[in-house]
RONUMI-903580 format. One record per residue: residue number from 1; chain; x, y, z of N, C-alpha, C, O in turn. Coordinates in pm, whole numbers. Atoms other than C-alpha are relative to their C-alpha. Layout:
BEGIN
NUM;A;X;Y;Z;X;Y;Z;X;Y;Z;X;Y;Z
...
This chain:
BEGIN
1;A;-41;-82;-114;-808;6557;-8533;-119;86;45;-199;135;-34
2;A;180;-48;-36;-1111;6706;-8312;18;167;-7;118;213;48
3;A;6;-130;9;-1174;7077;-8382;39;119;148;-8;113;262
4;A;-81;-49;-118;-962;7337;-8168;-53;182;-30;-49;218;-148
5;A;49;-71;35;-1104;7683;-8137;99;89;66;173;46;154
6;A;-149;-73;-7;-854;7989;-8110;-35;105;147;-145;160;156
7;A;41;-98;-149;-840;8207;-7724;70;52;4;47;154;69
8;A;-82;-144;-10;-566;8394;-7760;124;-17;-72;183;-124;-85
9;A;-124;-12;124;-276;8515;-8008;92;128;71;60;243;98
10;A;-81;-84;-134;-3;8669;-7790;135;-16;-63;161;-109;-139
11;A;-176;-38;-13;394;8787;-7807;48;-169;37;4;-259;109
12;A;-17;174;-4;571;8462;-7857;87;-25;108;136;-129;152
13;A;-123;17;-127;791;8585;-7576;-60;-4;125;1;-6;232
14;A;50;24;-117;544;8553;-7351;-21;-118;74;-51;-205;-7
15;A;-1;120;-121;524;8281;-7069;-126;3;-10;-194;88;47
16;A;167;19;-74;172;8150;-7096;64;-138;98;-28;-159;176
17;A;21;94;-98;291;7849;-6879;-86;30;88;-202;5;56
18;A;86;-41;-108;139;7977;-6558;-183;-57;-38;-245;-157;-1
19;A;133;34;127;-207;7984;-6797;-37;-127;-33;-148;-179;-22
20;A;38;137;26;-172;7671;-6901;13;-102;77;-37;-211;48
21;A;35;89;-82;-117;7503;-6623;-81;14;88;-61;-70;177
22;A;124;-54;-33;-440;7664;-6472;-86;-31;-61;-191;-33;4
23;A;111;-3;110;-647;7602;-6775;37;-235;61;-44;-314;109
24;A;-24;164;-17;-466;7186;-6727;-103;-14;162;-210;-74;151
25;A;-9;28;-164;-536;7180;-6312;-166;85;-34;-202;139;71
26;A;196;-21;4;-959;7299;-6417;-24;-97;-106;-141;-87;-144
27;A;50;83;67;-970;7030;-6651;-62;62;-195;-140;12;-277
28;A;10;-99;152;-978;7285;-6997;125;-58;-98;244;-38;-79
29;A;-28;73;104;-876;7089;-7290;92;144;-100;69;264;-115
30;A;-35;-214;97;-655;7365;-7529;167;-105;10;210;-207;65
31;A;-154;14;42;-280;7380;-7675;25;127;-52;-48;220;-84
32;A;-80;-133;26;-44;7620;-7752;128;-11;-108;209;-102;-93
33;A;-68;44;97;166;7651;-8057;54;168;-66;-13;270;-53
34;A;-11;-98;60;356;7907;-8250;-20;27;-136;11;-51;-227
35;A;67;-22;170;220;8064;-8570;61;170;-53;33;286;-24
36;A;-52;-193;72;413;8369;-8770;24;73;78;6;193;57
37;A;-129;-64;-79;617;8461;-8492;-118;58;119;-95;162;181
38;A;119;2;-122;283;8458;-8234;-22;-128;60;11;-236;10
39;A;28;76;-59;168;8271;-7991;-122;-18;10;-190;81;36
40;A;138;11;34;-159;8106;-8031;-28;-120;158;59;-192;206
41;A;84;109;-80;-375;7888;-7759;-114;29;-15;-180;133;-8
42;A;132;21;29;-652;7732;-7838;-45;-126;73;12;-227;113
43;A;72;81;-102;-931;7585;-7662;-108;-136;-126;-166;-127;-234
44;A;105;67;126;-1110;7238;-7777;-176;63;1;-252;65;-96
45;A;147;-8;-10;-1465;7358;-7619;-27;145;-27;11;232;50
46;A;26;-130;68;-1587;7659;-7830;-44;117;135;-11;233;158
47;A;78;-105;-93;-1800;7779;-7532;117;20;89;65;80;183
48;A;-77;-13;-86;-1467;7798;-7326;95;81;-74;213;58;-51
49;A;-118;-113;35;-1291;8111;-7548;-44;72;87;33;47;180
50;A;29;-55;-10;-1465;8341;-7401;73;-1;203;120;100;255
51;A;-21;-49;-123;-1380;8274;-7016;158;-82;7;193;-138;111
52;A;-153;28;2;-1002;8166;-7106;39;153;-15;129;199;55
53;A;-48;-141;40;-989;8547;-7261;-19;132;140;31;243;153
54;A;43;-83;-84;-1163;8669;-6935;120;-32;120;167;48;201
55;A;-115;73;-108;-904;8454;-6722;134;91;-68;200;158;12
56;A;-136;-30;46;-613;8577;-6912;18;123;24;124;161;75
57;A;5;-103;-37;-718;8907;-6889;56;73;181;130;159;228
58;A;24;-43;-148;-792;8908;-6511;161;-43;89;195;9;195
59;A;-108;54;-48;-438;8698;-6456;127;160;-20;188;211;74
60;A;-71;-132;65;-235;9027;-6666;-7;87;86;85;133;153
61;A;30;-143;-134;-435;9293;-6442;50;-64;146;26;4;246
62;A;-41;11;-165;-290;9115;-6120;-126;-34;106;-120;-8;226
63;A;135;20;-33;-660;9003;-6044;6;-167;45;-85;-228;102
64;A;11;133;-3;-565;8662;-6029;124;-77;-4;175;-103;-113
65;A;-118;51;15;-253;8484;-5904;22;-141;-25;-60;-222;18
66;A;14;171;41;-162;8142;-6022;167;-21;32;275;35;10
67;A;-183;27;-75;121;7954;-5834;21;-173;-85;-75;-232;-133
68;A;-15;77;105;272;7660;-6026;19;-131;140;77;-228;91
69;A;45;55;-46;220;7454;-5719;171;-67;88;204;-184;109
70;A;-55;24;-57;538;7517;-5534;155;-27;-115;266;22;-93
71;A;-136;17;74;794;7386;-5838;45;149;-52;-6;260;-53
72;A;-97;-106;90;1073;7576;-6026;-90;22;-121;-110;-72;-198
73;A;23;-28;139;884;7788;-6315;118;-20;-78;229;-9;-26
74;A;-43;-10;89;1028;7747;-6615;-27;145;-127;-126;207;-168
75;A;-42;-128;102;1180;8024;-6866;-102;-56;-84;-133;-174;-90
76;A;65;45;150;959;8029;-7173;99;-73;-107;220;-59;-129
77;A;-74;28;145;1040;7850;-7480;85;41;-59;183;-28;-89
78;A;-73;-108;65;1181;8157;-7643;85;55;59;35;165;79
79;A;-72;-54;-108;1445;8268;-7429;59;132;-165;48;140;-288
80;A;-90;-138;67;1661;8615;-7534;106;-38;-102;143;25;-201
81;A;-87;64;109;1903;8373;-7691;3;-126;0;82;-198;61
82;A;46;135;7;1756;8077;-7781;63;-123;-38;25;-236;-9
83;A;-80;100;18;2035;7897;-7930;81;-65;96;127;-178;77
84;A;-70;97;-125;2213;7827;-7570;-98;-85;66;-44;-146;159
85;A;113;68;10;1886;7647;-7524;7;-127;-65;-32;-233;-16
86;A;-19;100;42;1963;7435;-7738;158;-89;-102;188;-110;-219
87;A;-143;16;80;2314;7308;-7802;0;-117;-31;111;-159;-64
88;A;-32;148;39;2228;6940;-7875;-84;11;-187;-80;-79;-271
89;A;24;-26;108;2061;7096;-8183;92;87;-121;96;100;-243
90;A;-84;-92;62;2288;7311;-8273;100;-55;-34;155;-6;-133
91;A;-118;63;-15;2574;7066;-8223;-41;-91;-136;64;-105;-199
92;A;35;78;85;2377;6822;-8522;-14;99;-94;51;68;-194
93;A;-78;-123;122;2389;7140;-8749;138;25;-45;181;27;-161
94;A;-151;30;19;2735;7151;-8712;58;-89;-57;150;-59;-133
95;A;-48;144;84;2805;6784;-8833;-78;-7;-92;-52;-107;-159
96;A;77;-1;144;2550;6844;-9114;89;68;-43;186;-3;-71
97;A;-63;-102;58;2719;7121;-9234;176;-58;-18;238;-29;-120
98;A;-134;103;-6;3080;6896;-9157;-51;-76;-61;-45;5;-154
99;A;59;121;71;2918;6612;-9335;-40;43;-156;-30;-57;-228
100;A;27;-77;80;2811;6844;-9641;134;74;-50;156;88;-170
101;A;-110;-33;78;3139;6994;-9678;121;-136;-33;215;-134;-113
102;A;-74;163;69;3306;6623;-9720;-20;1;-115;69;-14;-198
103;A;-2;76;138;3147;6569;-10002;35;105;-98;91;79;-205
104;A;-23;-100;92;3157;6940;-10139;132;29;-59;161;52;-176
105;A;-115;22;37;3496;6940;-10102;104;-78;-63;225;-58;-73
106;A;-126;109;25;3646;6654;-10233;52;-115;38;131;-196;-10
107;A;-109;87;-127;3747;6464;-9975;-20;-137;-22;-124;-196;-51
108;A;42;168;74;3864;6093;-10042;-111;-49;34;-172;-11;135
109;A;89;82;1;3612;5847;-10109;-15;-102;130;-96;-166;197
110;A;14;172;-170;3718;5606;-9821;-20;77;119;-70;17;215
111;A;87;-63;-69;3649;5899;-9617;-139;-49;-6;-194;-133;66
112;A;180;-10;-14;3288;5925;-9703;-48;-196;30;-155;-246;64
113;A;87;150;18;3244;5534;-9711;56;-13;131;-6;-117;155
114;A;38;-15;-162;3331;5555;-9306;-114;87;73;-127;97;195
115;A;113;-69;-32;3020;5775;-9306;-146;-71;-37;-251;-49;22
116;A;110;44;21;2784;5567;-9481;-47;-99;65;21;-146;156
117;A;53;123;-45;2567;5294;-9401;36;-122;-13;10;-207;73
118;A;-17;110;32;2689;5036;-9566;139;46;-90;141;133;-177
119;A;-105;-102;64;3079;5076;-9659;4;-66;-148;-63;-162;-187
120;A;-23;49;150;3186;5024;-10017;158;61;-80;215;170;-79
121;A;-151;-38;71;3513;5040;-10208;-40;47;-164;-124;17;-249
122;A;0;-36;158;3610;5230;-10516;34;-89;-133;151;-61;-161
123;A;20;84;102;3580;4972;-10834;-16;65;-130;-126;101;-171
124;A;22;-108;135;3678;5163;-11179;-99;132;-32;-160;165;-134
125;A;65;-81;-43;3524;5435;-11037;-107;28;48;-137;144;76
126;A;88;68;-56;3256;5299;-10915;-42;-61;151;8;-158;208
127;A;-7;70;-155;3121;5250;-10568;-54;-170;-20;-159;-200;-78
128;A;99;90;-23;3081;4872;-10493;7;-24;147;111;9;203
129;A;77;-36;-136;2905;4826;-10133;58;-168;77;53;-286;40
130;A;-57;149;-96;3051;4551;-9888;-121;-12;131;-231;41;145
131;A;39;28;-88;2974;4408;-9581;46;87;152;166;83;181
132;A;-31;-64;-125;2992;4605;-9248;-21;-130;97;-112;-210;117
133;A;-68;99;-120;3219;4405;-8964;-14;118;140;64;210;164
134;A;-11;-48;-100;3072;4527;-8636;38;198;5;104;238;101
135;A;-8;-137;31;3078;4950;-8750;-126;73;69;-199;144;1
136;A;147;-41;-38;2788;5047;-8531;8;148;-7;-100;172;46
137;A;16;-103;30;2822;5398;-8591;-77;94;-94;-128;207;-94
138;A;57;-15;160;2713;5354;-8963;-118;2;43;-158;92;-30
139;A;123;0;-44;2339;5314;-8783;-29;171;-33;-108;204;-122
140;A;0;-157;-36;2369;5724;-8712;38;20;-132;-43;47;-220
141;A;-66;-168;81;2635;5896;-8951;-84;-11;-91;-120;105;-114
142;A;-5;-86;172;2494;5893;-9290;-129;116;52;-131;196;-41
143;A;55;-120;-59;2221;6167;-9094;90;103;-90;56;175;-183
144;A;-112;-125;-18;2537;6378;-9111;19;29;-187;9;139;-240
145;A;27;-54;184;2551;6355;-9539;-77;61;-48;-197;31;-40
146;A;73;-72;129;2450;6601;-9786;67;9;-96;187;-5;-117
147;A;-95;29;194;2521;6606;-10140;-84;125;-106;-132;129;-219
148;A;59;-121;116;2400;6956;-10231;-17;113;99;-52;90;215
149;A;69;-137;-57;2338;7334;-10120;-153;7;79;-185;35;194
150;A;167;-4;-21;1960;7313;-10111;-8;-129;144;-37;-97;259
151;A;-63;78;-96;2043;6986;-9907;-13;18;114;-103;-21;190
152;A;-56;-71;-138;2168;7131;-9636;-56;106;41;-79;129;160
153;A;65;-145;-47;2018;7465;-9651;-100;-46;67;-99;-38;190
154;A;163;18;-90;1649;7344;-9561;3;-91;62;-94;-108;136
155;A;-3;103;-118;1780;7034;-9380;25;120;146;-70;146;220
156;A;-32;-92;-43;1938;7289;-9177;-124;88;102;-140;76;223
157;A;71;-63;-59;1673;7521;-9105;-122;-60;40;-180;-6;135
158;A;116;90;-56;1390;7284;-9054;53;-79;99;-30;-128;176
159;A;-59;39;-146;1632;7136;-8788;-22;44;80;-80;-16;171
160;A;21;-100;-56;1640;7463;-8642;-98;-10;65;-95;-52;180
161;A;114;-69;-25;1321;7559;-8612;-111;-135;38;-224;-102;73
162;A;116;104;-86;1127;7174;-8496;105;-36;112;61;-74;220
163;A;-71;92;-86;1449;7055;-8320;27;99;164;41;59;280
164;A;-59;-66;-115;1532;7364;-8099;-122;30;80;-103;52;200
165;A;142;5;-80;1152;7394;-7983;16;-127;67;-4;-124;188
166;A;42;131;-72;1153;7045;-7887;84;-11;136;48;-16;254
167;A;-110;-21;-121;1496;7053;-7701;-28;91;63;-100;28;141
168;A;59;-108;-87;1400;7401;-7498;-128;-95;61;-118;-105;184
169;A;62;79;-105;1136;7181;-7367;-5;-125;92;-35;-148;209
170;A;-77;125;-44;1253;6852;-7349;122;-21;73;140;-107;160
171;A;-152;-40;-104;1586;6930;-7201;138;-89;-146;118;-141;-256
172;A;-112;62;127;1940;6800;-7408;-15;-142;-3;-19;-223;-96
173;A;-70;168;24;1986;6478;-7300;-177;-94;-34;-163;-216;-40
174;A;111;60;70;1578;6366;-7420;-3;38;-129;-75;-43;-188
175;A;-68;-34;137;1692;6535;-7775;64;-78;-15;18;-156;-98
176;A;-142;74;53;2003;6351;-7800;-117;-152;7;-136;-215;-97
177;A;63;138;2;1775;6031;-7702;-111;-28;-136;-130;-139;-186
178;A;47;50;84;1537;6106;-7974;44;21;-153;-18;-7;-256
179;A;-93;-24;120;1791;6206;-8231;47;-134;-51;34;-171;-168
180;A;-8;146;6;1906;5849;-8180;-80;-51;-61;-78;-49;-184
181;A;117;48;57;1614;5686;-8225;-68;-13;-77;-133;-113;-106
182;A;91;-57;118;1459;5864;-8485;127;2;-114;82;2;-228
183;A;-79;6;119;1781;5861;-8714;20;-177;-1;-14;-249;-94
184;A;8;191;10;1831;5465;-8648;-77;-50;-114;-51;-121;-211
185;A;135;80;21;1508;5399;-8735;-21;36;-116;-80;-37;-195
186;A;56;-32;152;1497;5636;-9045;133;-92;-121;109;-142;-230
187;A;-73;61;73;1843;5490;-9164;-33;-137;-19;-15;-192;-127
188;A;5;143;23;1764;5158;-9118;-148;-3;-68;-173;-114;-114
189;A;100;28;110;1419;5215;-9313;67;8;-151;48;-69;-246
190;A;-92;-3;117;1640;5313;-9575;46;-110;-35;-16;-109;-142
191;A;-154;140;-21;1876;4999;-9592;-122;-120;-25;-110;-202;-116
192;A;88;76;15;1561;4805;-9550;-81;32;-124;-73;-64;-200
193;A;105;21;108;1305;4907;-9831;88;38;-171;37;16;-281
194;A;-14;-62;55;1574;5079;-10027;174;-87;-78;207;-64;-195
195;A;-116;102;-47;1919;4831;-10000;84;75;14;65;189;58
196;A;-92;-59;-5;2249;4905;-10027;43;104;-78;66;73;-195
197;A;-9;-121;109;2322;5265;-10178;101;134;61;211;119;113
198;A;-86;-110;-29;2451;5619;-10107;-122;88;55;-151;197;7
199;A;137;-117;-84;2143;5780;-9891;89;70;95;193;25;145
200;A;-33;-74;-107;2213;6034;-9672;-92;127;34;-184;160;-42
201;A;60;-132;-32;2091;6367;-9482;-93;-9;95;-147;-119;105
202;A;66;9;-121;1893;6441;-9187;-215;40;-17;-300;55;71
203;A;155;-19;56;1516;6502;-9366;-41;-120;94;-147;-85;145
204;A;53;93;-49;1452;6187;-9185;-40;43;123;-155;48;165
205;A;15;-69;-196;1525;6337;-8794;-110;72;-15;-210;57;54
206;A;74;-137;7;1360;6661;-8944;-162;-109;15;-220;-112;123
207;A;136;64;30;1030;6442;-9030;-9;-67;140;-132;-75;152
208;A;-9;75;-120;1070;6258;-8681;-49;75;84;-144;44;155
209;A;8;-103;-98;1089;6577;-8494;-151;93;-55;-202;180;16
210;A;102;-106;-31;778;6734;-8664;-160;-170;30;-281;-153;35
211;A;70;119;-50;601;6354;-8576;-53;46;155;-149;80;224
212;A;-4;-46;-181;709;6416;-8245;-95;107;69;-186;100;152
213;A;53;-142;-103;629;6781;-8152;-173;-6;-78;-249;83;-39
214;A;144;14;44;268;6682;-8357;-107;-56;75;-219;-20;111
215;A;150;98;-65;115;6381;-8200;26;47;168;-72;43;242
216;A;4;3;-115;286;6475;-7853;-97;65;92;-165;13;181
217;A;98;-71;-68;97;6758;-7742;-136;-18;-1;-219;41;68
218;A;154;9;3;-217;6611;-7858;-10;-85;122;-125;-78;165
219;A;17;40;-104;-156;6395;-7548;25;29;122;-3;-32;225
220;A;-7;-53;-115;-46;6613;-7336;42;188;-16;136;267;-24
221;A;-13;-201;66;-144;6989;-7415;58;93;86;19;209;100
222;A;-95;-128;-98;80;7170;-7188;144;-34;-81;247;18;-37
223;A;-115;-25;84;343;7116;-7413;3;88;-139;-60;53;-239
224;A;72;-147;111;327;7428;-7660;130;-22;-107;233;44;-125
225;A;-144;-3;149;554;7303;-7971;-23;-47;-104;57;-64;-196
226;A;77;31;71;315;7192;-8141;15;55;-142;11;177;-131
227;A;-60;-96;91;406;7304;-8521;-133;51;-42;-226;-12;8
228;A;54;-55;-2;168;7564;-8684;-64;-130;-138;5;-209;-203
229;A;80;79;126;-100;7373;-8952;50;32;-57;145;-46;-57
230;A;-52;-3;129;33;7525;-9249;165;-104;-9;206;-175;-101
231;A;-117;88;37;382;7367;-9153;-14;-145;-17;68;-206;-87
232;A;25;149;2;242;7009;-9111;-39;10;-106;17;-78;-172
233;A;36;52;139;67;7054;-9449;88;-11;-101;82;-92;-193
234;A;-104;-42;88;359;7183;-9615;53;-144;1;12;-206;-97
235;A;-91;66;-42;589;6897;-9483;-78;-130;-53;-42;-174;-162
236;A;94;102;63;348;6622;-9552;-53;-36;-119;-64;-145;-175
237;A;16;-10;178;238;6744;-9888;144;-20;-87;151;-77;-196
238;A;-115;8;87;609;6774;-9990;1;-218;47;17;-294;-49
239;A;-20;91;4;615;6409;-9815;-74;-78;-156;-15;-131;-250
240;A;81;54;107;348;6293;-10060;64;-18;-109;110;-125;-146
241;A;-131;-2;90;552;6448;-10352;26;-112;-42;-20;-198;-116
242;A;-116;82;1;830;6284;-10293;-15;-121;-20;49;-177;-109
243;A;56;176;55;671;5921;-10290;-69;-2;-124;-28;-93;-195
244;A;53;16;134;455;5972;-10600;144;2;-57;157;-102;-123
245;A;-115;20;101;782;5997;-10759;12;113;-93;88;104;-189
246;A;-34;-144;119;753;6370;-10949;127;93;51;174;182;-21
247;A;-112;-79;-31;1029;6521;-10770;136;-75;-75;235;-3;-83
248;A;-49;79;63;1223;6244;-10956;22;56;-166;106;90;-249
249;A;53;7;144;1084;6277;-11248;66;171;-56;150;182;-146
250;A;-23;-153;-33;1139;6668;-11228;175;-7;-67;207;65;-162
251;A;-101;-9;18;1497;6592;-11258;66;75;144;165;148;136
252;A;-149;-31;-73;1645;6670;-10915;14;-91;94;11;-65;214
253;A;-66;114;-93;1743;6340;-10781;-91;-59;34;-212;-39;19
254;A;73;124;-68;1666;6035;-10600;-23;65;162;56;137;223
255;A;25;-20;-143;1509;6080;-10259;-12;-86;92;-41;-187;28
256;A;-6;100;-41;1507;5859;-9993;-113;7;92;-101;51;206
257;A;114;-12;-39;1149;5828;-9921;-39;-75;123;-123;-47;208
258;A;11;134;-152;1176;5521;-9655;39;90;118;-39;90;214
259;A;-108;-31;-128;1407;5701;-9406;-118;152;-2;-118;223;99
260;A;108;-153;-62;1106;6035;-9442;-79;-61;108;-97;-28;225
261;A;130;69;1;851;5798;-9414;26;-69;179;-35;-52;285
262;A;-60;86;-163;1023;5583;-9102;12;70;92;-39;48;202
263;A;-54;-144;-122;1181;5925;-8927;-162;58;70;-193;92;184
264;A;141;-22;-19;801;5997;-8964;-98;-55;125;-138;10;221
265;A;26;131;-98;657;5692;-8768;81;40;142;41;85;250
266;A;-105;21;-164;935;5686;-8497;-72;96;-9;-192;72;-24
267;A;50;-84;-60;859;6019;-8440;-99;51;88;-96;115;193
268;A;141;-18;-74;466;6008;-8403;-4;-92;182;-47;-69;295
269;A;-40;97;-124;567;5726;-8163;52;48;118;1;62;230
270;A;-39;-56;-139;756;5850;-7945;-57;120;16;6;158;115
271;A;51;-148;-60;570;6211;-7896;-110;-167;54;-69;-209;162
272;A;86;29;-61;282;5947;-7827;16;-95;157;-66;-102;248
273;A;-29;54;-131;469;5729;-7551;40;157;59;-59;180;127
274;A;-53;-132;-82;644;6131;-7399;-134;17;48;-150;6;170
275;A;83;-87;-34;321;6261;-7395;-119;-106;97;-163;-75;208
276;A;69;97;-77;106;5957;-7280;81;-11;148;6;5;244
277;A;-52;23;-105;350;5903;-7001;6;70;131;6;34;248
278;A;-7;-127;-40;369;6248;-6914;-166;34;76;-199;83;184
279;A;170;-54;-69;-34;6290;-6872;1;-97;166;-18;-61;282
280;A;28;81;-89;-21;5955;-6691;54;42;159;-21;60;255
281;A;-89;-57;-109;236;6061;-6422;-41;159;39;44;238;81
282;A;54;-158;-12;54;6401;-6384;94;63;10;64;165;71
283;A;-110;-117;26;403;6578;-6436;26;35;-120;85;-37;-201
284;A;-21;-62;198;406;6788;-6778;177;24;8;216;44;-107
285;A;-104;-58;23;789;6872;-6704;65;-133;-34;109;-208;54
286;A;-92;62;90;953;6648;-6975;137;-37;47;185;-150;46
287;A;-186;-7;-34;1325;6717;-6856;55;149;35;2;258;57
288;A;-56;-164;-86;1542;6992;-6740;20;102;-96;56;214;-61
């Protein structure tokens, strides 16, 4: 990744749009991302901090008006209450958390085996795994399974916090499209490298969605959702982990490393067709 040099660290509630589509429309290379509850943009050409900080300045003092070229601005990212922003994220929290109390609770078995991937009947207590007749649903739900606290908790909030950035920019109905997509693709990596079993949980989307908001903006830097470095290392290093096989070993369970690994892929993928498409068509506005 080519070296990105830092121009300004600002209130995360601030609207640099305007900014950045000034810095885009002069041909100034740069992205914008949030880091520890700031807002960072950074420029790729070192010698270009210095008159982004003088621009930003001179834009603040009223020295310099920048018109967005006739369209509807857009609210920042961060709105006052960011969760009506995003209700197609919020709405897949909800069926995690419904999908998580199935199993916590109890609830029959032939329940949960209309949730999985591949159904299976109870056999002396024992799941054995059949054939699915036309159930296209099973593609999606098992997303919606967890089979633990921890589970859910950081599926949960790592939803949160890549899925509701993405949606606030992307609009609902390009969320819901890559929620699709990216759970398909991670379940059916599952099913494929892994066979017939009891996987579930949305780590896959989560890994999709920080694919996504990663490679996208590198193709089209007016999209500011970019996650902060330490979170890509984090997320990646735990990926690593998880495939060496010590989280195993460790003693807390099987993981389902295909459906990270796949959610992963799709992900980079599609930020790189959004964002490629997006430069190409010289319109950065994603969706509504």
């Amino acid at each position: 990744m080519a070296d990105f040099y830092p121009a300004l660290d600002v209130d995360v509630e601030e609207d640099l749009l305007p900014l950045s589509t000034l810095l885009y429309q002069r041909g100034v290379a740069h992205r914008v991302f949030e880091d520890q509850g700031r807002q960072v943009l950074e420029v790729r050409n070192a010698g270009e901090v210095e008159a982004v900080r003088e621009l930003y300045r001179a834009w603040r003092a009223g020295e310099v008006r920048i018109e967005l070229s006739g369209k509807r601005q857009r609210q920042p990212l961060h709105s006052a209450v960011p969760w009506r922003r995003a209700p197609v994220t919020i709405a897949l929290i909800l069926l995690s958390i419904a999908g998580f109390l199935l199993f916590y609770l109890g609830a029959p078995l032939a329940w949960l085996s209309q949730l999985t991937f591949t159904p299976f009947d109870v056999v002396n207590g024992r799941p054995v795994f059949t054939t699915a007749q036309g159930e296209y649903w099973r593609l999606i739900t098992p997303v919606f399974l967890h089979f633990g606290w921890l589970h859910i908790v950081f599926n949960s909030l790592w939803l949160w916090e890549l899925g509701s950035r993405v949606e606030r920019l992307m609009g609902q109905l390009n969320m819901l499209l890559l929620f699709l997509v990216i759970a398909l693709v991670s379940n059916a990596s599952q099913f494929a490298f892994g066979g017939a079993g009891l996987f579930g949980g949305m780590s896959g989307v989560v890994y999709g969605l920080l694919g996504f908001s990663w490679v996208a903006p590198l193709l089209q830097p007016r999209w500011p959702i970019q996650p902060a470095p330490a979170i890509v290392i984090l997320m990646v290093g735990w990926l690593v982990v998880c495939m060496a096989g010590l989280v195993e070993v460790l003693g807390f369970g099987a993981v389902a490393n295909a459906a990270h690994l796949g959610g992963l892929l799709c992900g980079a993928v599609l930020g790189a067709a959004f964002g490629l498409l997006s430069r190409m068509s010289g319109n950065p506005s994603p969706g509504g």
